[in-house]
C-alpha positions as CSV (number, residue, x, y, z in Angstrom):
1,X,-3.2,21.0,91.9
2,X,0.1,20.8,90.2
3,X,-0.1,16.5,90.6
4,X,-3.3,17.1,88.7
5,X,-1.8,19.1,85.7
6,X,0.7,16.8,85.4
7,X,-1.4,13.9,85.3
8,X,-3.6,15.5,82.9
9,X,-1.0,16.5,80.7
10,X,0.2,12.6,80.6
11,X,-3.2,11.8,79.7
12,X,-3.3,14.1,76.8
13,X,0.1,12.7,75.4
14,X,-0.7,9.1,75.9
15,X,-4.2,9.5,73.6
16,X,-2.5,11.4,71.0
17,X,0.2,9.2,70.8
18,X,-2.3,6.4,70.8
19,X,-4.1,8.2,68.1
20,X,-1.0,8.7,65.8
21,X,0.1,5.1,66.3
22,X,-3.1,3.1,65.9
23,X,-4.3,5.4,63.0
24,X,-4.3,4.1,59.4
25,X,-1.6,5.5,57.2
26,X,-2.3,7.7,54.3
27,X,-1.2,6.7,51.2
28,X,-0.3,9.3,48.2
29,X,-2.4,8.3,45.4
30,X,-2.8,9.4,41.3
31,X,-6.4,9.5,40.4
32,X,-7.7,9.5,37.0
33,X,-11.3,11.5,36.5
34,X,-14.4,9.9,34.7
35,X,-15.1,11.3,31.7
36,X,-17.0,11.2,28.1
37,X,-15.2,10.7,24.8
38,X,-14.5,8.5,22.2
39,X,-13.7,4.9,22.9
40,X,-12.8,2.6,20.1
41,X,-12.5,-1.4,19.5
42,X,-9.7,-2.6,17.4
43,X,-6.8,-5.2,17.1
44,X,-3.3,-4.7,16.1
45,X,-0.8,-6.6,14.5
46,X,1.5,-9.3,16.7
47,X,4.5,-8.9,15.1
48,X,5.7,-5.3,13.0
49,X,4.6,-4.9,9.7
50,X,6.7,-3.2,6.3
51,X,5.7,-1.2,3.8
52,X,5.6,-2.3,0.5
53,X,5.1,-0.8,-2.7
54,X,1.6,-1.6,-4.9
55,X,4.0,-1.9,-8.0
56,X,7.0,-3.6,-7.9
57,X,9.2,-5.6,-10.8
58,X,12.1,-6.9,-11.5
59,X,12.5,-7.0,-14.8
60,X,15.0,-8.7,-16.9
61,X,16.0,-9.3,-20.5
62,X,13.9,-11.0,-23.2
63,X,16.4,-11.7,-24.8
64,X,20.5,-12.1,-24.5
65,X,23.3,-10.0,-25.3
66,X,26.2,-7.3,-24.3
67,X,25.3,-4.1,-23.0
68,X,25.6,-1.0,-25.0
69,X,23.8,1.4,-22.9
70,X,23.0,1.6,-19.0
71,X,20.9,4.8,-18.9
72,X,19.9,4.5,-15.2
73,X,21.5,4.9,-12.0
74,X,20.1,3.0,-8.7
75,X,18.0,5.5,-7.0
76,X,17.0,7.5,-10.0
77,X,13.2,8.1,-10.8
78,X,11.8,7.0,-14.0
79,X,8.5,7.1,-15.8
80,X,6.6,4.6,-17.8
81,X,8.1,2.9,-21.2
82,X,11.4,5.0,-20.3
83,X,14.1,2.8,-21.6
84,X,16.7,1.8,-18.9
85,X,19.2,-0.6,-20.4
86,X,19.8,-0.8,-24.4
87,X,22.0,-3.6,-25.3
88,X,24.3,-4.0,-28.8
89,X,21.8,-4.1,-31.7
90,X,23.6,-2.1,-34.6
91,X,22.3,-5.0,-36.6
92,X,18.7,-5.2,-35.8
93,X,18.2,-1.7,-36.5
94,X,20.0,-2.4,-39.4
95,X,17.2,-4.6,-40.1
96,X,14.5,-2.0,-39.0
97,X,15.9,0.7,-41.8
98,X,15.4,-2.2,-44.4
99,X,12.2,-3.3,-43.8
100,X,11.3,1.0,-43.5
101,X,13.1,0.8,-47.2
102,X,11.1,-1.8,-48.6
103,X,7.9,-0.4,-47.3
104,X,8.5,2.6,-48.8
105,X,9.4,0.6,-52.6
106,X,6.2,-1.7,-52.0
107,X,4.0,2.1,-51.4
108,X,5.6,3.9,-54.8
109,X,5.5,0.3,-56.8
110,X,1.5,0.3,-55.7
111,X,1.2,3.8,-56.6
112,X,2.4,2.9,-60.1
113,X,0.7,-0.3,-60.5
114,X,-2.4,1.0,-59.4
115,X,-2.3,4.3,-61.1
116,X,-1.6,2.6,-65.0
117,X,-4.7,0.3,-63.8
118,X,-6.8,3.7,-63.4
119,X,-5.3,4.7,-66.3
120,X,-6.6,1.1,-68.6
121,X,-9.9,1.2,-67.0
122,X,-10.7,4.5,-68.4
123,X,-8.7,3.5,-71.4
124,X,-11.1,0.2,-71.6
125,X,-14.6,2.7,-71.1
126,X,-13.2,4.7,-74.2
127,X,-12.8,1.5,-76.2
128,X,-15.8,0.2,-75.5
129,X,-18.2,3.4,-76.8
130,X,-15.8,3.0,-79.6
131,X,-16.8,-0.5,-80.4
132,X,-20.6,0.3,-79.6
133,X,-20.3,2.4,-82.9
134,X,-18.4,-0.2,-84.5
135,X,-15.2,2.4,-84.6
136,X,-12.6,-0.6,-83.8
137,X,-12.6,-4.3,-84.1
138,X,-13.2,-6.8,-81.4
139,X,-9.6,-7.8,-81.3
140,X,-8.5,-4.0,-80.3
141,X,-11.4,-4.1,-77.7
142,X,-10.8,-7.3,-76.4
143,X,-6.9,-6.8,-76.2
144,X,-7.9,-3.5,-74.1
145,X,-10.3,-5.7,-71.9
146,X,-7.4,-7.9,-70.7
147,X,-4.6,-5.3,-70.6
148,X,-7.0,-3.8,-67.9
149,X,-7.8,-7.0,-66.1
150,X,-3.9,-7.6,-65.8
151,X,-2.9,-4.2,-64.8
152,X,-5.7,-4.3,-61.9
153,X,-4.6,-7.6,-60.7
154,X,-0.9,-5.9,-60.7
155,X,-2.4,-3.5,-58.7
156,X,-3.8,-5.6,-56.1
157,X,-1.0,-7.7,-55.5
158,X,1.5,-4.5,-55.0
159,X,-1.2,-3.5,-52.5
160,X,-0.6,-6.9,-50.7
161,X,3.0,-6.0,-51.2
162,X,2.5,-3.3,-48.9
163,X,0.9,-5.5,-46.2
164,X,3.9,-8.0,-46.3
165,X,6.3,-5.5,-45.9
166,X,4.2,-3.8,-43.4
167,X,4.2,-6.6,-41.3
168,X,8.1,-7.3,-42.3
169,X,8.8,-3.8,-40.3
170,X,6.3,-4.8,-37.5
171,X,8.5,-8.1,-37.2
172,X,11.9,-6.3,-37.3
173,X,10.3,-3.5,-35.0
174,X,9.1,-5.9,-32.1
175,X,12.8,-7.8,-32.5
176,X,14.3,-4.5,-32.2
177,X,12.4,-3.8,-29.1
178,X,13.8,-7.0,-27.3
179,X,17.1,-5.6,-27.1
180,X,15.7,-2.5,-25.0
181,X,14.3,-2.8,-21.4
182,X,11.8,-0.6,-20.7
183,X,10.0,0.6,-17.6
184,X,6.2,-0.9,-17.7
185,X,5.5,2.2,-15.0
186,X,6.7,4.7,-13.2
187,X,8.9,4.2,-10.1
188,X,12.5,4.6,-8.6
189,X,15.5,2.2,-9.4
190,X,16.0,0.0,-6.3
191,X,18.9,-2.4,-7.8
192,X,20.6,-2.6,-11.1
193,X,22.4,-6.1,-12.2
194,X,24.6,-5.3,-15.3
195,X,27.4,-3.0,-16.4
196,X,28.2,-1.4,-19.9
197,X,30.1,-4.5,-21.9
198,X,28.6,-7.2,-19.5
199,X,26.7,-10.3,-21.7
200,X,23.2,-10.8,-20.1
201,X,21.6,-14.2,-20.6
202,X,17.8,-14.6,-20.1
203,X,16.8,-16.8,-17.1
204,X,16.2,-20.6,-18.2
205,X,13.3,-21.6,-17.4
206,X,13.0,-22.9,-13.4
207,X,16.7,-21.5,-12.7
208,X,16.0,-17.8,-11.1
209,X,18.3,-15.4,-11.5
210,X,19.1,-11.9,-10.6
211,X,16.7,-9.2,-12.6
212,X,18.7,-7.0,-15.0
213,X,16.6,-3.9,-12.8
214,X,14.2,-3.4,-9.8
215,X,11.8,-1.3,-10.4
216,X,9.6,0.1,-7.7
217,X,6.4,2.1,-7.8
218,X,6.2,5.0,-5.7
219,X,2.7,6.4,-6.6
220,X,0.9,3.5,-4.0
221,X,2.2,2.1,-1.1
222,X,0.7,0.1,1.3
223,X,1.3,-1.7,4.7
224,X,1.3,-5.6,5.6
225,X,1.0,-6.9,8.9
226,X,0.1,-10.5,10.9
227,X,-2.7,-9.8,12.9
228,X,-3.7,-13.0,15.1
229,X,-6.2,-15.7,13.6
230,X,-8.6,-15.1,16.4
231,X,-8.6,-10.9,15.9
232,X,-8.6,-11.4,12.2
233,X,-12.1,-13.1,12.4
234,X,-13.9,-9.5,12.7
235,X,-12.0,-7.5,10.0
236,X,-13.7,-6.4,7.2
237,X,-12.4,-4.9,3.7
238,X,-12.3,-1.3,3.8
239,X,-12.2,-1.0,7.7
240,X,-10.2,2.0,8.9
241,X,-7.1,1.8,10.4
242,X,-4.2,3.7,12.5
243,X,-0.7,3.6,10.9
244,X,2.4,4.4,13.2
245,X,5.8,4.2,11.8
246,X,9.4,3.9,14.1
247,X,10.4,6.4,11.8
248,X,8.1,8.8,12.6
249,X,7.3,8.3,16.3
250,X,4.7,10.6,17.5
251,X,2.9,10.6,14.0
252,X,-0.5,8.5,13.0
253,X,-1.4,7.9,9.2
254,X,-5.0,7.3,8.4
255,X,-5.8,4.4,6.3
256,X,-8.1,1.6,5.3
257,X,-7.9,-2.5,5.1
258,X,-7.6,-3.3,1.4
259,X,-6.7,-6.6,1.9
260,X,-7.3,-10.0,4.4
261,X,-5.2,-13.1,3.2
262,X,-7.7,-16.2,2.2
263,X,-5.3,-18.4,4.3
264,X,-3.7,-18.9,7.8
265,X,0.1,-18.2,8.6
266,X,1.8,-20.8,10.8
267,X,5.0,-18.9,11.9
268,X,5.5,-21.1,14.5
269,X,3.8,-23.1,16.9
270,X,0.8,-22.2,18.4
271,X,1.4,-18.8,16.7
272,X,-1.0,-18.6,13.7
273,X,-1.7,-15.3,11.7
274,X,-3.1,-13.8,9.1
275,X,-1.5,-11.2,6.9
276,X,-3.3,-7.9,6.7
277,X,-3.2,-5.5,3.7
278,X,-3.5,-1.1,4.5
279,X,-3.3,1.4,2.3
280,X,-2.9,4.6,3.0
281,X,-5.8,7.2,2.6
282,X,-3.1,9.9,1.6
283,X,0.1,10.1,1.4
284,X,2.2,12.2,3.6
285,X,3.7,14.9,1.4
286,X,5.5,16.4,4.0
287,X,7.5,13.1,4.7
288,X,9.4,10.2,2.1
289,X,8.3,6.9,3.5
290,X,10.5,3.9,2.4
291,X,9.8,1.3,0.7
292,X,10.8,-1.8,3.8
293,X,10.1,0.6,6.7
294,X,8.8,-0.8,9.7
295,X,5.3,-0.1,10.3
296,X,2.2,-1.1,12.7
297,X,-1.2,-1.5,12.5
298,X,-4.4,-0.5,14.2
299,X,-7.5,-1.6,13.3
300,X,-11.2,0.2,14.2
301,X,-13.6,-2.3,14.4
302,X,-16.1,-0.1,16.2
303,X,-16.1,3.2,18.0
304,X,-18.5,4.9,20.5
305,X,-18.4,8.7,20.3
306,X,-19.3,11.0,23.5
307,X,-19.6,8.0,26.1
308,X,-18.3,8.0,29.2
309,X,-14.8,6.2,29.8
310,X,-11.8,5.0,32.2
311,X,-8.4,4.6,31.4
312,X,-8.3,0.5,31.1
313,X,-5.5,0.6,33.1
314,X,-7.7,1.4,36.4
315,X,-9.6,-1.6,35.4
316,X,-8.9,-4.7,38.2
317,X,-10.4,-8.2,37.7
318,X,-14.0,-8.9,37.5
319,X,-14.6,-5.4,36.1
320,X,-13.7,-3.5,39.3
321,X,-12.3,-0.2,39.7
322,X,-11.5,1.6,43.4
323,X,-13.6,4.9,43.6
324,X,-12.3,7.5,45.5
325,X,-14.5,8.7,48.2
326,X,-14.3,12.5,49.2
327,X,-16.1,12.2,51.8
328,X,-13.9,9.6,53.9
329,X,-11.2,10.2,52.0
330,X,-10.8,6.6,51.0
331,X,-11.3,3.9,48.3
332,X,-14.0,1.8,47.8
333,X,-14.1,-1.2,45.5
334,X,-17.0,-0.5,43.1
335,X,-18.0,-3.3,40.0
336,X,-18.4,-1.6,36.5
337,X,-20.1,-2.6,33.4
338,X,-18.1,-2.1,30.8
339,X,-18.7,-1.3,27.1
340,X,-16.1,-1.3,23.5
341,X,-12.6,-1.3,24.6
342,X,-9.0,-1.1,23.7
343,X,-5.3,-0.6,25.6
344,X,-5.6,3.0,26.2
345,X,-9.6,3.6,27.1
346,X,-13.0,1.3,28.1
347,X,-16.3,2.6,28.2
348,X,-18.6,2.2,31.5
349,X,-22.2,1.5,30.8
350,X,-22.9,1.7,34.3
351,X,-21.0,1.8,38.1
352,X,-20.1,5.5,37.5
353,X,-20.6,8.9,37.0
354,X,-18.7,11.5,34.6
355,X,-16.4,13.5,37.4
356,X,-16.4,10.3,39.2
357,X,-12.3,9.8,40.2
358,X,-10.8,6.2,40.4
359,X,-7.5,5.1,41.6
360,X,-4.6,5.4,38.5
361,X,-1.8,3.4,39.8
362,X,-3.0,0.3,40.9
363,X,0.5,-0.8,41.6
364,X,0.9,1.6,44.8
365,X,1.7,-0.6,48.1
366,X,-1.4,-0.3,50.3
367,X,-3.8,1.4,47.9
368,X,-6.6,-1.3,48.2
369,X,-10.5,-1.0,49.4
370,X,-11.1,1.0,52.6
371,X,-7.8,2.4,52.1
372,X,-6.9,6.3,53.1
373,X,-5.1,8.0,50.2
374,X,-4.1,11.7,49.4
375,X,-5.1,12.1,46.0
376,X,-2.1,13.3,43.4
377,X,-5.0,14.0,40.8
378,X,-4.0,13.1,36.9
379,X,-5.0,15.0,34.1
380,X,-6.4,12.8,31.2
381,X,-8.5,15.8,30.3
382,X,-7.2,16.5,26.9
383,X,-7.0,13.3,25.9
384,X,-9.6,12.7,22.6
């Protein structure tokens, strides 16, 4: 009886030990659960974009001369027509109060001329009923006549008077204006080429040379980006669009394409692009973006709402994904047919089910078709 326990009990140890051995091995797995949401197409830029501003100049000097007055500092905001730089031009104004003089003599030598006109021409009526009655001789009337003719014609050409000197001052005026530069809008003072007592010579033409001010707008900005001549094919104007910044990690700005280039890149070989144009819906006022920050791109060319969706990560050639069976406790290899799709989610048409779950990390050793796993479920439940 005891031979038999013992053999028994030998038995017993040999199957289990058989059992653990030829078993397969079970393999710790993340899953990721089917589920409806939204699932959008779009492309992105290949290389980083910058923001730029909508208005930027850099203005320089009509004319030359030596500085009299810088009345900006780099950095500092200005508004529009604000003057910025005034240089030496004691004589030009000089020329500005004389032509305001002679404006003012042509005006009170009108007045005069064209008052003792007034003054003949009722004179002249007066003679005339005189003469009707035969009061005075037709010499006296006719000496009237032309004393009136003559003081009108002085009175129109002290009236022209006015115009020339009028248009004297508007000459002075507009050469006075050349020696101050003036903001055409509002911005902020990126760069400032001159000091007080410097000479500034205008550019000649074809020779560039550095702007007397750089002015940039801060009331528009927008973002451009290189997007690859094959993506850029299906953007439209007006399309909207993601904006992340490096600055602000974590944050998206909403925007809209305002622009597509009418021509190809070639930055290099085989690498052909196509500059993009977004502006941003709003701006952040809680945030200063720069002017030169780095900056990408998302386009939406189309988005499904409420559909049901896999991370595209789970997605293996030949639009596969491996199911996880509760059941067995194992994987199957199951085809999909997918729908729109980007980096982070694709739509499924058909193959699954919402609460479906489907193997996340594709790059686990021995997690393949038929395998056994212990599922180390993911939540992706909050994602939009």
């Amino acid at each position: 009886m005891k031979k038999i326990v013992i053999v028994i009990t030998l038995l017993a140890i040999s199957v289990m030990g058989y059992w653990y051995f030829a078993r397969d091995e079970v393999i710790s797995v993340h899953l990721a659960q089917v589920e409806t949401g939204l699932v959008e197409a779009t492309v992105a830029n290949t290389r980083a974009g910058t923001i730029k501003a909508c208005q930027r100049s850099r203005i320089s000097m009509p004319v030359g001369g030596q500085v009299a007055e810088l009345l900006i500092d780099e950095g500092d905001l200005v508004v529009a027509d604000q003057t910025l730089i005034r240089l030496w031009n004691d004589d030009q104004a000089a020329r500005v109060a004389e032509a305001e003089a002679r404006l003012v003599v042509s005006r009170a030598s009108a007045r005069e001329s064209c008052d003792n006109a007034a003054l003949d021409g009722r004179e002249l009526v007066r003679q005339k009923g005189l003469a009707a009655k035969k009061l005075i001789s037709l010499e006296k009337l006719d000496a009237t006549q032309t004393r009136a003719k003559v003081s009108k014609s002085a009175c129109s050409r002290t009236q022209a008077g006015i115009a020339t000197a009028q248009a004297s001052l508007k000459l002075q005026t507009a050469l006075y204006e050349k020696t101050l530069l003036k903001a055409p809008f509002a911005g902020v003072i990126a760069e400032i080429n001159g000091e007080i007592g410097e000479y500034i010579t205008p550019s000649p033409p074809g020779v560039a040379t550095p702007p007397a001010v750089d002015l940039i707008g801060t009331d528009c900005l927008y973002i451009t980006a290189p997007i690859d001549e094959v993506d850029a094919a299906d953007i439209r104007l007006n399309m909207p669009a993601k904006v992340t910044l490096d600055a602000f990690r974590g944050r998206v700005f909403e925007g809209k394409v305002s622009r597509i280039a009418p021509y190809v890149k070639e930055f290099e070989k085989q690498a052909r692009t196509v500059d993009i144009d977004v502006t941003f819906n709003e701006l952040p006022e809680d945030v200063v973006l720069l002017i030169g920050y780095s900056a990408d791109i998302e386009i939406i060319l189309d988005q499904h709402t409420d559909v049901l969706r896999v991370p595209t990560e789970v997605i293996i050639d030949s639009d596969k994904v491996l199911r996880y069976d509760p059941a067995s406790e194992a994987l199957e290899q199951i085809g999909i047919t997918p729908g729109l799709a980007n980096w982070t989610y694709t739509e499924v048409t058909s193959g699954l089910s919402e609460g479906d779950e489907v193997l996340l990390s594709l790059d686990t050793d021995g997690a393949v078709d038929g395998a056994q796993v212990l599922p180390i479920k993911s939540d992706n439940s909050n994602s939009p």
